[in-house]
C-alpha positions as CSV (number, residue, x, y, z in Angstrom):
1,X,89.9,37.1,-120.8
2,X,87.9,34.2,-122.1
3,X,88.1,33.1,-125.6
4,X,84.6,32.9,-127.5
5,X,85.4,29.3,-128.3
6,X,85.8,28.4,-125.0
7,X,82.4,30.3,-124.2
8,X,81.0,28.6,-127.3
9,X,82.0,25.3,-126.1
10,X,80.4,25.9,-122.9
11,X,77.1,26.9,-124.3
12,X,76.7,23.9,-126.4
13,X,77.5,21.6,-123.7
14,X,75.0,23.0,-121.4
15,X,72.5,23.0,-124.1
16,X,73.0,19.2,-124.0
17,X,72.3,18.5,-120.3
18,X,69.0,19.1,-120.0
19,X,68.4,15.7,-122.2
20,X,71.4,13.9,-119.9
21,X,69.5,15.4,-116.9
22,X,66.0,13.8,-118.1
23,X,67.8,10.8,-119.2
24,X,68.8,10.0,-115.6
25,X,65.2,10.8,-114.3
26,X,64.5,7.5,-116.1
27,X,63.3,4.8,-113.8
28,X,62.0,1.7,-113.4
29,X,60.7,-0.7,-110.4
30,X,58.5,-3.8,-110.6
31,X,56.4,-5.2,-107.1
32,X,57.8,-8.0,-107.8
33,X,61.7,-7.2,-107.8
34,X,60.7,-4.7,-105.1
35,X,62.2,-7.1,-102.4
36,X,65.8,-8.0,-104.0
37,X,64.6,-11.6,-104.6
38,X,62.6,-13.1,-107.4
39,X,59.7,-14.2,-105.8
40,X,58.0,-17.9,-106.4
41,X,55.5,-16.7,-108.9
42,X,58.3,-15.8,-111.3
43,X,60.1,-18.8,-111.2
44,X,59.8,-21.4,-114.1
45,X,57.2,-24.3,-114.2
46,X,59.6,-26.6,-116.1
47,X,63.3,-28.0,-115.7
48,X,63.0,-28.8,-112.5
49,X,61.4,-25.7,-111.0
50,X,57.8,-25.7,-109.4
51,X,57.1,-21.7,-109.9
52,X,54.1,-20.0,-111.4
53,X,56.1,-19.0,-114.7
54,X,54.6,-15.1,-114.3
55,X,56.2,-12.4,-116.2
56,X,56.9,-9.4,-113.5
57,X,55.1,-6.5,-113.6
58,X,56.9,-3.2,-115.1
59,X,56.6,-0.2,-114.7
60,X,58.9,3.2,-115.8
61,X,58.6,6.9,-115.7
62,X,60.3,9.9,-116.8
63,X,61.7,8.6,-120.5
64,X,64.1,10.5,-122.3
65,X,62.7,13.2,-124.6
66,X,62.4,12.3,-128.1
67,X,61.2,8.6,-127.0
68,X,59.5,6.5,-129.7
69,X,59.1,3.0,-128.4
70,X,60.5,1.0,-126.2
71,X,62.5,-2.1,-125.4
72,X,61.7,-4.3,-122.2
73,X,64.1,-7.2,-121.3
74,X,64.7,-9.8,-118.5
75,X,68.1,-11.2,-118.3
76,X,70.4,-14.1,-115.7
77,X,73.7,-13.2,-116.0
78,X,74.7,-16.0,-113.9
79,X,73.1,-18.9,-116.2
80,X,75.9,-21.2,-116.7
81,X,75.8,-20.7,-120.9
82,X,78.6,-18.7,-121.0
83,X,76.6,-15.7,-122.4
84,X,73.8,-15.8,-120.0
85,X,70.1,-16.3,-120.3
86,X,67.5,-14.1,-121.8
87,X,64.2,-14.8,-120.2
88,X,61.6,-12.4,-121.5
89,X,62.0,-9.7,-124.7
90,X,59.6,-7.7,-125.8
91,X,60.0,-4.6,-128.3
92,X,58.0,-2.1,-130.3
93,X,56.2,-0.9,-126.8
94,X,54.4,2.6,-128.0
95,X,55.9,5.4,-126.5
96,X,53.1,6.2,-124.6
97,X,53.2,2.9,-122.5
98,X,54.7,2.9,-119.0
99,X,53.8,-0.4,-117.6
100,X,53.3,-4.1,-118.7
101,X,51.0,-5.7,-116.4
102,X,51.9,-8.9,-114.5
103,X,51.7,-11.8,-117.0
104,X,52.1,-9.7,-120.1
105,X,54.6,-12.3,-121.0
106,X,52.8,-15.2,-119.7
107,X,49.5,-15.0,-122.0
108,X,47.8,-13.8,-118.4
109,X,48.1,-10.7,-119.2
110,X,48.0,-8.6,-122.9
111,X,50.4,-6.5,-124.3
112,X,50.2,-2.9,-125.5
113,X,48.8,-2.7,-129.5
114,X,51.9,-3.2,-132.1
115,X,54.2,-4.9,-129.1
116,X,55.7,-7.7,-130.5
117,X,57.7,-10.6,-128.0
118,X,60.8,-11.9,-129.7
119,X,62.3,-15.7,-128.9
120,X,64.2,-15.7,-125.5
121,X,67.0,-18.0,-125.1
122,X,64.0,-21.1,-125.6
123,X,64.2,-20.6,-128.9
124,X,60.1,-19.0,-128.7
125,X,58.5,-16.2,-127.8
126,X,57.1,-15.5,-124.0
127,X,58.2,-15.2,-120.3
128,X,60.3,-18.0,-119.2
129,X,60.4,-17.8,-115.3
130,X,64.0,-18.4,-113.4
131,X,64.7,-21.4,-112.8
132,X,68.7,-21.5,-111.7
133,X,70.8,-24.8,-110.7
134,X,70.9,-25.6,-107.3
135,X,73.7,-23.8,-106.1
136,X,74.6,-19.7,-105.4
137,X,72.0,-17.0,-106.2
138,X,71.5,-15.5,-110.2
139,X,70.8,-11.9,-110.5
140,X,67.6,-11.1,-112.6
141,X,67.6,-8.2,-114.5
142,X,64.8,-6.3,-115.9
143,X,65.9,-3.7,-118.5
144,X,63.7,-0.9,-120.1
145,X,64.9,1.1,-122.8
146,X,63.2,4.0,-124.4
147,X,64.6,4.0,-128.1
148,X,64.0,6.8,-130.6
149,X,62.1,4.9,-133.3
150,X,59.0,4.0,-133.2
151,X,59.7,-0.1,-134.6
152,X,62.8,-2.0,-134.0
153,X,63.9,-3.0,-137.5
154,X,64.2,-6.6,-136.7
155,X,62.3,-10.0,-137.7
156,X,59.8,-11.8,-135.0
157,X,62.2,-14.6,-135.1
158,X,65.1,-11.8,-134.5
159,X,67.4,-13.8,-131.6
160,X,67.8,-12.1,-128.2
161,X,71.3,-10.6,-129.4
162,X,69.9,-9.3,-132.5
163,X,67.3,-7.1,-130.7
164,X,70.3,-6.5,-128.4
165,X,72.5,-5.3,-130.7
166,X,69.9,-3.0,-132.6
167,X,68.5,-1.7,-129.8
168,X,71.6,-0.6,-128.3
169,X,72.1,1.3,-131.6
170,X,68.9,3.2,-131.0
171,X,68.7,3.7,-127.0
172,X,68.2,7.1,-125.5
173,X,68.4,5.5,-121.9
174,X,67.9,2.7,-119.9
175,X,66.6,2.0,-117.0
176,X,67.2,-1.6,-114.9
177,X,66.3,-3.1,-112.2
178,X,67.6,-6.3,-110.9
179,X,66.8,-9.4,-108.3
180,X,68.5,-12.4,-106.7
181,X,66.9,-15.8,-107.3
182,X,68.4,-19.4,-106.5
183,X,66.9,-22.8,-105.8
């Protein structure tokens, strides 16, 4: 026979995966990560780079129940800083958002009512396209996370580790997506 707390466990662990199950239905692709490689608009216009400095578009689907706002990031790994490079942060997205448009970042494009972009590694606010040293690839990453309040407690001047750390504390899932880029 089958103890009742065994049972009981089991019924409150299944009640739990419907919300892991939608969790993993969260997704996200951009057109212009769609090929593996960052493409020449998105590189940088400065340092030494001759791109078009054009935030990616985003979109995501299938967020997490319970999703209040959310958290879109794009991050080099590789950058030679010792903690990487944030290129692009943006927080407070409304719930009901599921893109941003090509050049949200870049002042080409606007962002959704009460988004707010924090300073990337530049020390400002706004997309900062890749621009790696000569030499092996970076891998670009664009992360989305859906969050379960509706602002992210956090300054406008609130560094990129800051909103990482915070958000983190908040995330109901994340989605990524990620592209190679060298010079």
């Amino acid at each position: 026979m089958i103890p009742s707390r065994f049972i009981a466990a089991l019924a409150a662990t299944l009640a739990l995966c419907p919300a892991a199950g939608r969790a993993a239905d969260f997704t996200a692709t951009s057109k212009a990560f769609a090929s593996g490689t960052v493409q020449p608009a998105q590189f940088s216009a400065i340092m030494g780079c001759t791109g078009g400095n054009l935030s990616p578009d985003i979109q995501w689907s299938d967020p997490p129940e319970g999703t209040k706002s959310f958290v879109v990031t794009v991050y080099d790994k590789d950058a030679p800083t010792g903690s990487g490079w944030w290129h692009w942060i943006v927080i407070d997205l409304p719930a009901d958002t599921a893109a941003l448009a090509e050049g949200a970042g870049s002042g080409r494009a606007d962002l959704p009512k009460g988004a707010r972009m924090t300073p990337t590694d530049m020390g400002a606010p706004g997309f900062l396209g890749a621009c790696p040293p000569e030499g092996p690839e970076h891998d670009y990453t664009i992360t989305v996370k859906a969050l379960g309040i509706d602002r992210l407690p956090v300054p406008d001047d609130a560094t990129p580790a800051m909103v990482g750390f915070v958000s983190n504390m908040n995330a109901l899932a994340t989605a990524t997506i990620s592209a190679k880029g060298r010079r």
